[in-house]
Backbone as CSV, one residue per row, in Angstrom:
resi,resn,N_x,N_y,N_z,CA_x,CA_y,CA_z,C_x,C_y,C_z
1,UNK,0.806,-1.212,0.000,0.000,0.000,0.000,0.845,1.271,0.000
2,UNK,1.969,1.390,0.573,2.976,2.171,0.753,3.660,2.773,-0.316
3,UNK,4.047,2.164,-1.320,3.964,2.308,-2.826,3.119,2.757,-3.173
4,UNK,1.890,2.494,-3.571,1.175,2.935,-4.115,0.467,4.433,-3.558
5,UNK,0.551,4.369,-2.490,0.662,5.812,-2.132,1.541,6.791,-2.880
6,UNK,2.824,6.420,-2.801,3.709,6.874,-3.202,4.067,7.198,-4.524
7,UNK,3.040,6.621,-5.392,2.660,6.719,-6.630,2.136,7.853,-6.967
8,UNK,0.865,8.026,-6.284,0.196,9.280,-5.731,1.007,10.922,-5.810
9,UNK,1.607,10.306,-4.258,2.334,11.490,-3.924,3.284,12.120,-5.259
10,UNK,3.816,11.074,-5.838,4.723,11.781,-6.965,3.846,11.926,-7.730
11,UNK,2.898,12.047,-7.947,1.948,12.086,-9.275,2.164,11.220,-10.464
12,UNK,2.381,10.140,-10.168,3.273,9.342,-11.725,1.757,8.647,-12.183
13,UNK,0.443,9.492,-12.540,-0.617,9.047,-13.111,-0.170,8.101,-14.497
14,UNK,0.985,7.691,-14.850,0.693,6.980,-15.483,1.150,5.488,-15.340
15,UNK,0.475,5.060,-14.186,0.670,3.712,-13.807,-0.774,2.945,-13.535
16,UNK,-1.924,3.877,-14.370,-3.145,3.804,-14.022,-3.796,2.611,-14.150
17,UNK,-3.069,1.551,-15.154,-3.592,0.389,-15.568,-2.999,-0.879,-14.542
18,UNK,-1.552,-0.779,-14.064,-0.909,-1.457,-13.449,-1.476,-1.379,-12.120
19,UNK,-1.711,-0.365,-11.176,-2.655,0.077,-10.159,-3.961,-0.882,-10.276
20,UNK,-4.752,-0.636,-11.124,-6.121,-1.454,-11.533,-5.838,-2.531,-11.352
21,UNK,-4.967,-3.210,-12.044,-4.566,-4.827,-12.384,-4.328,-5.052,-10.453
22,UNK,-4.295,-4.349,-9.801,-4.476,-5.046,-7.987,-5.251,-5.092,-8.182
23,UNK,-6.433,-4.429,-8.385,-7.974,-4.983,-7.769,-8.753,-6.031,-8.625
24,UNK,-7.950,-6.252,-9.613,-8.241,-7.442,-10.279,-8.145,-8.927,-9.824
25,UNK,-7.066,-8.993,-9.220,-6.358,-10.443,-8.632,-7.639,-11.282,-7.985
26,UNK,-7.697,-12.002,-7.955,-8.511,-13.275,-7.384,-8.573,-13.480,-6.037
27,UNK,-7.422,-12.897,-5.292,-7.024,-13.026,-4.006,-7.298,-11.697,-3.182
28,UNK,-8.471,-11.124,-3.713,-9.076,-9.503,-3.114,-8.755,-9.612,-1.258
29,UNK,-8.514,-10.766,-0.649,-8.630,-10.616,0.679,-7.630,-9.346,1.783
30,UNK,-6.421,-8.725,0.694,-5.962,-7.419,0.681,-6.676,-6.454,0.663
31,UNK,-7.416,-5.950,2.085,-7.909,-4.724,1.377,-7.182,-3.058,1.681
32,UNK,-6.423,-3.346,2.506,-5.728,-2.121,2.606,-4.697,-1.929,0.965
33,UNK,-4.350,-2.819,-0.300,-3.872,-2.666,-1.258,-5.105,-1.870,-2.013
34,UNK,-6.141,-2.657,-2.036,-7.624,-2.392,-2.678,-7.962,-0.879,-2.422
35,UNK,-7.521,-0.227,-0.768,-7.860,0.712,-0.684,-7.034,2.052,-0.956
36,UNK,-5.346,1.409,-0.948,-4.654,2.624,-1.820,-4.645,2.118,-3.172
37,UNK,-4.782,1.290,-4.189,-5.067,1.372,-5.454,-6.667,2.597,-5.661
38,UNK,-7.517,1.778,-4.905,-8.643,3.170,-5.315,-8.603,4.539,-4.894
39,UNK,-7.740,4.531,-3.777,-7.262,6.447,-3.318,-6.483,6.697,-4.144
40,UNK,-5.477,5.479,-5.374,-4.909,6.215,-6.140,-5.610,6.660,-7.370
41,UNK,-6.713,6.437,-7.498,-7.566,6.401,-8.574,-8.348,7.305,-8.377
42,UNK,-8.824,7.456,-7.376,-9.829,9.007,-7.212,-8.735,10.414,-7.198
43,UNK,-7.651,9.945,-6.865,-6.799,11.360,-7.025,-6.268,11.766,-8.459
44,UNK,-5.480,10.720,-9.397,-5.468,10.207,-10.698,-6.627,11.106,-11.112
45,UNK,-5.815,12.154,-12.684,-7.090,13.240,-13.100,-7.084,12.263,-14.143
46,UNK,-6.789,11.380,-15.074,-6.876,11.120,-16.485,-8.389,10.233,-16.163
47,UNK,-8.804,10.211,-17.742,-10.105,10.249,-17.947,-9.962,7.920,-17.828
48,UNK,-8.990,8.088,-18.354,-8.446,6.206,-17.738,-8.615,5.800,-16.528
49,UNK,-8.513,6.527,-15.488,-8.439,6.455,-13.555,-10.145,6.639,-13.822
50,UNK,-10.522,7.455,-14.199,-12.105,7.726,-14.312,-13.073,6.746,-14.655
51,UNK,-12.690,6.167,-15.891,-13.004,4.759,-16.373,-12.978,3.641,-15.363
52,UNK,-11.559,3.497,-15.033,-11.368,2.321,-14.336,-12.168,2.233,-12.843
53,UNK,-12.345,3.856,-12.013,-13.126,3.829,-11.049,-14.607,3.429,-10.862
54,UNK,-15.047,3.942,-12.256,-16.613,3.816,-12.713,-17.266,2.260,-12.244
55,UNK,-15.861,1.164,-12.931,-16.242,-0.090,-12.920,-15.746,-1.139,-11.416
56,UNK,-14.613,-0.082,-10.830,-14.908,-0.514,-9.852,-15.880,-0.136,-8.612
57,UNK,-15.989,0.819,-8.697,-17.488,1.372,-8.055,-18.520,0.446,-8.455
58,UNK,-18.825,0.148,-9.091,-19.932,-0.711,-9.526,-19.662,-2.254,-8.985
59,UNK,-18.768,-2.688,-8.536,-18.394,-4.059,-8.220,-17.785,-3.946,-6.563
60,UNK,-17.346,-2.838,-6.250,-16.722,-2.835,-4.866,-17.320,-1.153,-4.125
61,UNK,-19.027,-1.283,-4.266,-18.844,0.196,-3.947,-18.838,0.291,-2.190
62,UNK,-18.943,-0.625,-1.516,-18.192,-0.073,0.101,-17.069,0.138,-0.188
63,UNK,-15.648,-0.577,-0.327,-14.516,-0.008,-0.737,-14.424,1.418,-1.018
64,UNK,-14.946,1.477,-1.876,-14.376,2.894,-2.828,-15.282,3.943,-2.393
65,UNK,-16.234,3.790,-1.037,-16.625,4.800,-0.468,-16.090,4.911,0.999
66,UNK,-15.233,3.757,1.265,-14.091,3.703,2.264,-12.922,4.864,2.184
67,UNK,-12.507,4.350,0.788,-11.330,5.245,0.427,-11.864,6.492,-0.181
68,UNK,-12.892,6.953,-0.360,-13.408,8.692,-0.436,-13.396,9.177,0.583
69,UNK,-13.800,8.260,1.930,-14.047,8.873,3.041,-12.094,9.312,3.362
70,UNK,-11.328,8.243,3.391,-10.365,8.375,3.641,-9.578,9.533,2.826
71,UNK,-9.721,10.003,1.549,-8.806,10.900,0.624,-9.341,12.049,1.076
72,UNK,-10.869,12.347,1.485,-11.209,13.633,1.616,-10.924,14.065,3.175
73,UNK,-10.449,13.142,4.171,-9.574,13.698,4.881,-8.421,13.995,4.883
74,UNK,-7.630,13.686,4.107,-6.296,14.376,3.904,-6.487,14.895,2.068
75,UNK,-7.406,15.691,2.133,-7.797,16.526,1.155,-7.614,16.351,-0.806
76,UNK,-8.206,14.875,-0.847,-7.753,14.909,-2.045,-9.198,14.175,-2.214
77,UNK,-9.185,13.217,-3.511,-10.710,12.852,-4.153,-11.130,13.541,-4.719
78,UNK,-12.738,13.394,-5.544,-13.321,13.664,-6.212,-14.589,13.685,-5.964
C-alpha cells in the first residue's frame, strides 16, 4: 500500500492500468492494497483512472466509499 501511495504522492498518473490490475487479482482478501489502489484512482485526473473507477465502483462500492471517506480527509478525491 505504501507504494502505491507513493505513486500518488509523486503524481506518476501513469501507472493507471498497473494500479487497476491489484484490484483485479482473485485473491481480493488485501484490502488495505484495494484501498490505496482506489485512493490512487480518485486522485489520478486522467479520464483512464475515471473509467477504471466507474467499474470498480460498480463491483466494490463499500470499498471505494471507504477510500473517499479516507482521501477527503487528507484533502484529495473527487
Amino acid at each position: 500500500p505504501a507504494v502505491i501511495a507513493d505513486l500518488a504522492r509523486w503524481q506518476a498518473w501513469g501507472m493507471v492500468d498497473q494500479v487497476a490490475a491489484l484490484l483485479d487479482r482473485p485473491d481480493e482478501g488485501d484490502r488495505a492494497v484495494a484501498r490505496a489502489a482506489i485512493g490512487y484512482l480518485l486522485l489520478c485526473p486522467s479520464a483512464r483512472a475515471r473509467e477504471v473507477l466507474s467499474r470498480v465502483r460498480a463491483t466494490h462500492p463499500a470499498l471505494v466509499a471507504e477510500a473517499e471517506r479516507t482521501a477527503t480527509l487528507f484533502g484529495g478525491g473527487r
